[in-house]
N, C-alpha and C positions, 0 to 999 in steps of 0.2 A: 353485293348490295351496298351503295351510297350511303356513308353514315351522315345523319342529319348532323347539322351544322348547328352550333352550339349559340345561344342567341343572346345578344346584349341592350337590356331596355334602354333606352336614350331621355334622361331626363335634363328637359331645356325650355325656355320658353320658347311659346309657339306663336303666340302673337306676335306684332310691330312692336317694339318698345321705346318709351320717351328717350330722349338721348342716343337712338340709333337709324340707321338708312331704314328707308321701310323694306322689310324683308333679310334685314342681317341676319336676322338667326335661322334662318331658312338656307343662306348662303353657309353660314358655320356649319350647320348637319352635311349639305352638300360638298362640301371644299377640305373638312375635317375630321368631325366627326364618323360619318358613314366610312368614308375612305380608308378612316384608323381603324375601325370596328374589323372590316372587310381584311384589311391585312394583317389584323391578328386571329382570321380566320372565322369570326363569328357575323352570324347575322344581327345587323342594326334592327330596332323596333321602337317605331316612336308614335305617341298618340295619336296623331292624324295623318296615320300611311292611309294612302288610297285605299288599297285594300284590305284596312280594318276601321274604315267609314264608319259603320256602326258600332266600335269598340263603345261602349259606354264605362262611367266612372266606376263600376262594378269589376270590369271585365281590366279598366289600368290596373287598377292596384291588383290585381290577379297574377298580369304581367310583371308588376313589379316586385313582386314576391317572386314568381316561376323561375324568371328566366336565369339563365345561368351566370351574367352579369349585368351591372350597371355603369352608365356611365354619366356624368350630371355635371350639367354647366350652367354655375353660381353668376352666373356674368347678370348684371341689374338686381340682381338680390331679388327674384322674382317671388312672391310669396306659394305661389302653386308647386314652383320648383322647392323648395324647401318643405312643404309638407308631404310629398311624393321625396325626397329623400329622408327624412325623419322615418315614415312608414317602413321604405327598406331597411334604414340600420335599426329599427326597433329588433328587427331579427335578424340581426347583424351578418348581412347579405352581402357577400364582396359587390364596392362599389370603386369605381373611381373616380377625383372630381378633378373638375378643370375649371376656371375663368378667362376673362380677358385680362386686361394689362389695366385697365382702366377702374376696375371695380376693385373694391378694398374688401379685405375678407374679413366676415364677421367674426367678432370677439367667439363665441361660444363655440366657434369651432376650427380658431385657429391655429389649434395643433394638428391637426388634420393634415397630411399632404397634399398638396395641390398641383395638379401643371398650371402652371400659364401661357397664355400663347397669345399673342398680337393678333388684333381685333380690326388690324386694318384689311387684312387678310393678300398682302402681296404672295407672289406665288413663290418668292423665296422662302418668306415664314411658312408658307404651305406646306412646301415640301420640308423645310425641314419640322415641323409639328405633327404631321401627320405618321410618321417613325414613332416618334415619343410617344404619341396616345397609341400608336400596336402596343408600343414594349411594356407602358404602363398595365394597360390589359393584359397582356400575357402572363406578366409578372406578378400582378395581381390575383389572379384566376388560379396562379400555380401555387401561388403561398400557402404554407400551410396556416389551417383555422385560426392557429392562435396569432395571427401574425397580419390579418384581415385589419385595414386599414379604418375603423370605426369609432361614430360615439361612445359606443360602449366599452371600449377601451377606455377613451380620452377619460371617459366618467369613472373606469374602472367597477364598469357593472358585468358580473361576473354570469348570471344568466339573462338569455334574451328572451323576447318574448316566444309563444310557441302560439301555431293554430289549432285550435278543437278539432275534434276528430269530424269528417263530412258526414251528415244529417240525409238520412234517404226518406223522403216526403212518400207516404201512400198512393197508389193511383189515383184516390181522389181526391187526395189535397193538391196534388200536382195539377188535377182538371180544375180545380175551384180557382187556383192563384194563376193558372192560363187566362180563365175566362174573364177573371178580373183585371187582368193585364191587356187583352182585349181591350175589355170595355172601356178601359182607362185611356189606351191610344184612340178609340175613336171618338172619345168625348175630347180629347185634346186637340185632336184633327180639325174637327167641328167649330170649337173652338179658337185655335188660332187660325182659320180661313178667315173667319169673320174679323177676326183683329186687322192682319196685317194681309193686305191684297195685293203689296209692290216693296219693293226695296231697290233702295242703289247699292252700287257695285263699288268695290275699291277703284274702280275705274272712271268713275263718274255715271256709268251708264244705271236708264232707270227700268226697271223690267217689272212684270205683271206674271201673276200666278197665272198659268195658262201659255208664255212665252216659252223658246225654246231655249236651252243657255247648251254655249260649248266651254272648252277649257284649255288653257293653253297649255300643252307638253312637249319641250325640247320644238319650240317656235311653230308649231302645228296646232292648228285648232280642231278639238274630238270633239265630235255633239254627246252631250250627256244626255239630253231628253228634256220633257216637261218639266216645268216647274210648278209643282202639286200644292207644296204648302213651305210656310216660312213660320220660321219663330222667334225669340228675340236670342233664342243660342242657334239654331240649325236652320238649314233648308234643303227639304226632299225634293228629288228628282226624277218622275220614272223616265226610264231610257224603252229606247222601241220592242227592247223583247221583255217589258213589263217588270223588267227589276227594279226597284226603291233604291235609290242610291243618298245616304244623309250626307250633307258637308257641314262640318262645322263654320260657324260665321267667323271664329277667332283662329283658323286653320290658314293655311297657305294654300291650302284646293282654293276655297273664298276667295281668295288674293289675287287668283289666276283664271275666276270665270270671266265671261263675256256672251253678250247677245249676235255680237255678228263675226262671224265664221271667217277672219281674216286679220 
């Protein structure tokens, strides 16, 4: 039997950020990140994989507790990225960080180790960076507890925080907070149709609730399906065999739809 592969969250901004090409940090996961993860053996996991579409903020920070590592790039001093790694080392969970060349590390945590690695991303820094962040991880991951590269070191705080033990809801309070949950998405539904009927694309292009959108993958265009509803974070999709498919607007899928299939 295939032992399941051990899995490292990817904490990074996911949006365009000011001061960068649009879609650099999309390039860093793909050219670096991923590739390191992969040859120090573990599966990458980052908020807006395809297929964890619907991961909701409930379900990250879950991830970022679970999995067996992290890995978080400080590059722009992204404020999201900083409280998704604060969360991990609250329970002082092997992480490792990394930046670019260009971003200065903050005062509060710059006893911390860090990689750095050139943000031009030629393919000589590639290859030679993409080593480092395995070895970082492996290294990291194999250390022992006391020796986990953390705030709570740096602070000298000698316990972390812990989770309460999990809570089993009654059958009928699990049917009452469904039904509410329901009722909540279709009052939301209802509600943003009537708001927002059209949106533009990263691409310039302008589309209507009711159009069809594809999505660009390794320069091929896949039809997702309808476009059901829009909001001012997401936009639902059903595809022809009636699945919901959510994209985040601040996501790289976003980045890569379009209305014409070419």
């Amino acid at each position: 039997m295939e032992q399941e592969r051990k899995k490292c969250f990817v904490i990074m901004p996911i949006s365009d950020t000011e001061g960068y090409d649009k879609g650099h940090f999309n390039r860093v996961y793909e050219h670096l990140i991923k590739p390191g993860c992969e040859q120090a053996g573990f599966e990458p996991i980052r908020a807006d994989d395809t297929s964890k579409a619907n991961m909701i903020m409930v379900d990250i920070l879950q991830k970022i507790l679970e999995c067996d590592m992290a890995i978080c790039d400080l590059s722009s001093r992204n404020p999201n990225v900083f409280y998704e790694l604060g969360f991990r080392q609250a329970f002082n969970k092997k992480t490792i960080l990394i930046k670019d060349i260009k971003t200065t590390m903050p005062f509060d945590i710059s006893g911390i180790r860090t990689l750095t690695y050139n943000e031009n991303l030629r393919i000589d820094e590639v290859k030679k960076t993409v080593p480092e962040i395995a070895k970082c991880i492996t290294e990291t991951f194999e250390a022992d507890d006391k020796d986990v590269n953390s705030l709570l070191q740096l602070l000298s705080i000698e316990k972390p925080a812990t989770l309460p033990e999990k809570v089993t809801l009654s059958q009928d309070s699990s049917m009452i907070l469904n039904a509410i949950e329901e009722l909540s998405n279709k009052f939301e539904l209802i509600s943003n149709n009537t708001k927002y009927t059209s949106i533009r694309l990263p691409n310039g292009e302008n589309v209507d609730v009711g159009d069809v959108l594809y999505i660009d993958r390794n320069s091929e265009h896949v039809e997702l399906g309808e476009l059901i509803r829009i909001t001012p974070r997401n936009i639902l999709i059903k595809g022809s065999n009636g699945k919901i498919t959510q994209i985040l607007r601040n996501g790289q899928d976003f980045q890569n739809l379009t209305e014409i299939p070419f």
